[in-house]
C-alpha positions in Angstrom: 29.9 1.2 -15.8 29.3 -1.0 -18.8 25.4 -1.5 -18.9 23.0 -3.4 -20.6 19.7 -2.1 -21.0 17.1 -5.1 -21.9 13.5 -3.9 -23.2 14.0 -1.1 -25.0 10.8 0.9 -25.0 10.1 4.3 -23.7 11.9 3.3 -20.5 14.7 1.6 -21.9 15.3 4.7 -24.3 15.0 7.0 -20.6 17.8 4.7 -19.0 19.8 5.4 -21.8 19.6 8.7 -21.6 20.3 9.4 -18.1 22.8 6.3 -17.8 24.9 8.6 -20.7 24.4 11.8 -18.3 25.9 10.0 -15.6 28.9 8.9 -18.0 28.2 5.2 -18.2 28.4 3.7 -21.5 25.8 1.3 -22.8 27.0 -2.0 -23.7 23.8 -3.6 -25.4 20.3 -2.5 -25.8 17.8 -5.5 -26.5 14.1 -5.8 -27.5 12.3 -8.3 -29.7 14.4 -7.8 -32.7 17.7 -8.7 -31.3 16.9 -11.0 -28.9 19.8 -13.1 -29.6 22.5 -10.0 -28.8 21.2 -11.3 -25.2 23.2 -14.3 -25.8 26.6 -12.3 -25.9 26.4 -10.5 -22.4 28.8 -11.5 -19.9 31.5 -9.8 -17.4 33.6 -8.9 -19.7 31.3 -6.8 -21.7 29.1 -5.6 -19.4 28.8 -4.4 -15.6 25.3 -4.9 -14.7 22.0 -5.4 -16.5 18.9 -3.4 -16.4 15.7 -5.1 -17.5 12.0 -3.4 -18.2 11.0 -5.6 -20.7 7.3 -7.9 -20.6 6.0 -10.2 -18.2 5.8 -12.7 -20.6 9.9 -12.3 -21.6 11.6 -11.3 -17.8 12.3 -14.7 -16.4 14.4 -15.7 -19.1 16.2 -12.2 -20.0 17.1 -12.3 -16.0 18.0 -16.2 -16.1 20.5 -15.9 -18.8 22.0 -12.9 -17.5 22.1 -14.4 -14.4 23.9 -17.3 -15.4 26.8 -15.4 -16.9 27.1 -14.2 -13.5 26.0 -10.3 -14.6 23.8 -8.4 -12.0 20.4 -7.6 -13.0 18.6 -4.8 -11.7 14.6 -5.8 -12.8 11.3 -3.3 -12.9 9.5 -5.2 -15.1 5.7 -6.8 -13.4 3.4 -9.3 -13.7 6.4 -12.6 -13.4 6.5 -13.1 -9.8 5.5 -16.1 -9.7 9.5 -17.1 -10.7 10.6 -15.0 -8.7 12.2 -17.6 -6.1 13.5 -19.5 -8.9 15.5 -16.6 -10.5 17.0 -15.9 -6.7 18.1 -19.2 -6.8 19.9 -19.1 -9.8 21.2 -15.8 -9.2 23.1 -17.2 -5.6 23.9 -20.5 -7.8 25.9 -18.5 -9.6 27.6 -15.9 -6.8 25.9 -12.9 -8.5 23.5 -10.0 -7.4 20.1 -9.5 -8.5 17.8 -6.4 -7.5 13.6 -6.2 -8.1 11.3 -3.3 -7.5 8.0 -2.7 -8.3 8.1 0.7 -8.9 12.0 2.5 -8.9 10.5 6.0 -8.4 12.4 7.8 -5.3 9.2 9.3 -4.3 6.9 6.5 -5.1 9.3 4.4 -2.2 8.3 7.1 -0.3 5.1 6.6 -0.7 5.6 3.2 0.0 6.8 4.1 3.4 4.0 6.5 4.1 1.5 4.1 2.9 2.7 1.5 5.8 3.1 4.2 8.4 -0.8 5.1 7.6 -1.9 1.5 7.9 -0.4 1.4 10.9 -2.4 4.2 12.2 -5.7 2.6 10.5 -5.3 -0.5 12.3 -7.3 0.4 15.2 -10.2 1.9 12.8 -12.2 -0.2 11.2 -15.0 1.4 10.2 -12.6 2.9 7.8 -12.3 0.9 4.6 -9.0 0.9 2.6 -9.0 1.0 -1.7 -6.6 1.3 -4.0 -7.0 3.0 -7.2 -4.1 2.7 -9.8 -4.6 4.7 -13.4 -2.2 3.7 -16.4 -1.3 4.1 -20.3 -3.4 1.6 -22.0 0.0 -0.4 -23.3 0.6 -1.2 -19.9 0.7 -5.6 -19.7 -0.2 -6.1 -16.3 -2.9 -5.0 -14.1 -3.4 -4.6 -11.4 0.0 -2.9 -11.3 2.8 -4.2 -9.1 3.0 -1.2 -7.2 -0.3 -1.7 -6.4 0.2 -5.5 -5.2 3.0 -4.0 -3.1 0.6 -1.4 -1.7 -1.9 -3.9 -1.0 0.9 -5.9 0.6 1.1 -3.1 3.3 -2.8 -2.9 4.0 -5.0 -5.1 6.0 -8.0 -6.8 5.5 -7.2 -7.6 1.7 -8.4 -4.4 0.0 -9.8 -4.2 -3.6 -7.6 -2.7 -6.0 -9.3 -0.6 -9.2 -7.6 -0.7 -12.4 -7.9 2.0 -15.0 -6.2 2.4 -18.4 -6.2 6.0 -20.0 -4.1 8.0 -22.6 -1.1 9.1 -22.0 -1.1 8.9 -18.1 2.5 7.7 -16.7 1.0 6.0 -13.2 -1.2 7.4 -10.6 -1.9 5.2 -7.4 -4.3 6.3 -4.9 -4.7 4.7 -1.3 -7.9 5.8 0.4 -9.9 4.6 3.3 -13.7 5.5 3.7 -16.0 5.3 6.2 -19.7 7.0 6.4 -18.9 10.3 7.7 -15.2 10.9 6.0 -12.4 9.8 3.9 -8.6 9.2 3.9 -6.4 9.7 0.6 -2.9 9.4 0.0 -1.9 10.1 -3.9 1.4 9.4 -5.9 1.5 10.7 -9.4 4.0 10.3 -11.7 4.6 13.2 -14.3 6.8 11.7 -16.5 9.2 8.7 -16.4 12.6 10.4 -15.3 11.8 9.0 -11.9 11.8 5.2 -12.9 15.2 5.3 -14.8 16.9 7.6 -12.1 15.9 5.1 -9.4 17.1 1.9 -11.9 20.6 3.6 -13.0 21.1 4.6 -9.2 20.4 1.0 -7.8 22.2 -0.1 -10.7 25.3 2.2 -9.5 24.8 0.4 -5.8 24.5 -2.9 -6.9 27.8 -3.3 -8.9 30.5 -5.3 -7.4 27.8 -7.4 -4.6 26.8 -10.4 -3.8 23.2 -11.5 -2.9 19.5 -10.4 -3.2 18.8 -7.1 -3.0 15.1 -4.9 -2.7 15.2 -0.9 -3.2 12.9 -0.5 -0.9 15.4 -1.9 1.7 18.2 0.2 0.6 16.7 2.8 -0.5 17.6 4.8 2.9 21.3 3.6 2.4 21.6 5.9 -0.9 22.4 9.1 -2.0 20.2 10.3 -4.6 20.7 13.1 -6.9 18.7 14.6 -9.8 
């Protein structure tokens, strides 16, 4: 595939990496100091777009991709408030658009174990869910997204606890206390191989389709391979 990688930070620079591995070429990277490159991305050029950019820059990277009728594949937080808006635009225009949170194969794992446990917890409330999340200090939004979707799977609203250290890729923590005991589920990232694996393979998957799409929801439909 032709792709187009859009925020090119230490993620973008991993996509790149692995997309090469996997024999794709690499159409157009974009950050701040070629935004208008963005302008010049359409089918004939490129296949699908991956975007990790900013919160503050996501809705209209994905809307004018979108709109030239390229796929986008999205990871970047903190915009979902537009979300609905950029789904609309992206069936407007008979293309395919893909969000996750968090594109880790084992954090959607996680994702599923986290349910199955609330599930279980249901019945037991003098057991108290949290959720602790623990990221670089460059990271924009917080809480995390992966945490909001964690949450999302919990009752009873639980607090989330931010933290922002050194060099630490993404931890998320899911407990549930009571007086006598505690619970804990732990997903730690050691490095960001994970993310762009999970991007470049729903990237793969995405190509050629119609509609809007969620890893988590296919993530059972894919092969995946290190």
């Amino acid at each position: 595939m032709n792709i187009a990688i859009i925020g090119y930070g230490k993620m973008g620079k991993n996509i790149e990496t692995l997309a090469t591995q996997r024999k794709h070429k690499i159409s157009y990277t974009i950050d701040k100091n070629n935004q208008n490159d963005l302008l010049e991305i359409n089918k004939t050029n490129t296949d699908v777009c991956i975007e990790f950019s900013t919160p503050c820059s996501a809705y209209n990277n994905i809307k004018k991709c979108l709109e030239k009728g390229v796929p986008v594949v999205s990871g970047t937080t903190g915009w979902l408030e537009k979300k609905n808006e950029i789904e609309n635009i992206c069936l407007k225009n008979n293309t395919a658009f893909l969000y996750s949170s968090n594109f880790s194969i084992g954090m959607n794992l996680f994702f599923e174990l986290n349910k199955s446990l609330s599930m279980i917890m249901r019945n037991h409330n003098k057991y108290i869910p949290i959720i602790e999340e623990t990221h670089h200090k460059e990271k924009k939004d917080s809480p995390s997204g992966t945490a909001l979707t964690l949450k999302n799977d919990l009752p009873n609203n639980p607090k989330i606890i931010s933290k922002r250290k050194d060099n630490i890729i993404g931890t998320h923590k899911v407990k549930y206390y009571s007086d006598n005991d505690e619970i804990e589920i732990i997903h730690n990232a050691h490095n960001r191989k994970g993310y762009a694996l999970g991007a470049i393979i729903a990237a793969e998957w995405i190509e050629g389709k119609n509609g809007i799409f969620d890893f988590r929801e296919i993530i059972s439909l894919i092969r995946f391979n290190s």
